[in-house]
C-alpha positions, 0 to 999 in steps of 0.5 A, a space after each residue: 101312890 100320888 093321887 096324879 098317878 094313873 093307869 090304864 085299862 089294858 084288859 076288861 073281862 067277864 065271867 057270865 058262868 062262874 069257873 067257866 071262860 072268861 070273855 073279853 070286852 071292849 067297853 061295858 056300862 057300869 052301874 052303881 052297886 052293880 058288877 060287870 053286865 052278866 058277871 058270875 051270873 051263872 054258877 054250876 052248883 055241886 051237890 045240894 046247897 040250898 039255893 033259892 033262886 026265888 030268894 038268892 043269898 050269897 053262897 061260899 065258891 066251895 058250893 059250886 065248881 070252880 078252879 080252885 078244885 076242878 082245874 079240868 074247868 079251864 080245859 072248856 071253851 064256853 061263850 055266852 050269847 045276852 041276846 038268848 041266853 044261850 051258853 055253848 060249851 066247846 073243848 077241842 074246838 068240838 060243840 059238846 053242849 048248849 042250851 039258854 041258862 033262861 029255860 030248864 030245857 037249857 040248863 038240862 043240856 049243860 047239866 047232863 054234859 057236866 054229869 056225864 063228864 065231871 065224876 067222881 069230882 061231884 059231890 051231886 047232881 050238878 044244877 045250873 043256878 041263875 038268881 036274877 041279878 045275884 052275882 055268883 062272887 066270892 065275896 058277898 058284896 057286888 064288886 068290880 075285881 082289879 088286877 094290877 099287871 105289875 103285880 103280876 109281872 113282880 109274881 113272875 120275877 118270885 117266880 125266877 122268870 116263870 111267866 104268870 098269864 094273868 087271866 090266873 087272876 080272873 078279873 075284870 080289869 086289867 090295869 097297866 101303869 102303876 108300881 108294883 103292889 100299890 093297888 094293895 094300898 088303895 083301900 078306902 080310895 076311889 078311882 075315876 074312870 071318866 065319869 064312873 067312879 069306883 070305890 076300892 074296898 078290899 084287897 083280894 086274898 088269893 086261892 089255888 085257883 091262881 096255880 091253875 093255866 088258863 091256856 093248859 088247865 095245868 095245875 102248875 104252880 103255886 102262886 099264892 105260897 109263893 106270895 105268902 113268902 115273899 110278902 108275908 100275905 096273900 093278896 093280889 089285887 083289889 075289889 071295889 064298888 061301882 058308886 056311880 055310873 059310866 061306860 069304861 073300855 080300854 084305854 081308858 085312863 084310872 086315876 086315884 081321887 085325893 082324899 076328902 079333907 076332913 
């Protein structure tokens, strides 16, 4: 990839609950080595981990449920309000719990709706986490996930012509505009978004969350196999780091920096 090839932003989500329903956004402030406001904030714990909410130190997703084992997640529809901290759980159109993720109370509301609802997949009480301004991620850095969506169209066609939703992938940005698999080549690059600037610092290597449909909570392909045999990996997507501040939305123009000279 040129440095003068650009993208665009065509989709820009959060996930203010880990495993939980990703909300869409029309612009959003960045912050230097921040992730997106309210981005994996939350997590619902399965079983004793350890975490202290006074002390938040990163944690592996296996200690948490999430949709790489517990595809019946995609199944709820939850929305988070800033303004009260208030998640409200609906599956079926149907309000099946809400509470303010700020307050025992209201972390006890979700808690008992995935307690009585998600045996035997649990290996404990399920506890809701919030550790500030720690982020829930897969990885331990706070970074900024991209998917570029001719990639997955390119999936599609491993795929004999199966659509692949790309809300499969759960990242923040959506990006329409370049070829192919060349996001995978941007490691170490940075991209400009107005005046945000986003360092990429590693490719995202893909689990069977991917195999799960975000509409049906099927688990109904097998996406990364898939692109272990067609590309010898199983990376789809990139990870960077906000290194300097700036409102991005859609529409917005990402363009790749040139590389310092040395």
């Amino acid at each position: 990839m040129t440095a003068n090839q650009t993208a665009e932003i065509a989709g820009l989500y959060r996930y203010p609950v880990k495993g939980l329903t990703p909300e869409p956004l029309q612009r959003v402030p960045l912050r230097a080595g921040q992730t997106l406001p309210a981005d994996r904030r939350y997590a619902i714990e399965n079983g004793p981990s350890g975490f202290d909410p006074e002390a938040p130190a990163w944690m592996p997703k296996t200690q948490f449920l999430m949709l790489m084992r517990n595809e019946r997640l995609a199944a709820l529809d939850s929305r988070f309000e800033d303004a009260t901290n208030c998640l409200t759980i609906r599956r079926g159109g149907e309000v099946v719990a809400s509470g303010d993720l700020e307050t025992a109370v209201g972390r006890a509301a979700i808690e008992d709706y995935f307690t009585a609802n998600f045996q035997p997949e649990l290996r404990g009480a399920p506890r809701l986490l919030s550790g500030r301004d720690h982020s829930f991620s897969d990885v331990a850095r706070k970074v900024v996930s991209i998917i570029n969506l001719s990639s997955v169209r390119a999936i599609e066609e491993m795929l004999g012509g199966i659509p692949v939703h790309p809300l499969r992938f759960r990242a923040n940005l959506y990006l329409q505009g370049w070829p192919a698999w060349s996001e995978l080549d941007l490691v170490g690059r940075t991209l400009a978004i107005g005046p945000a600037r986003l360092k990429v610092v590693k490719r995202i290597v893909r689990c069977a969350a991917t195999n799960v449909d975000p509409q049906t909570a099927a688990r109904d392909l097998e996406i990364p196999p898939t692109l272990s045999r067609h590309l010898g990996h199983m990376d789809c997507g990139i990870y960077a780091e906000v290194v300097a501040g700036g409102e991005i939305g859609i529409g917005d123009q990402v363009a790749v920096e040139a590389p310092a000279l040395i």
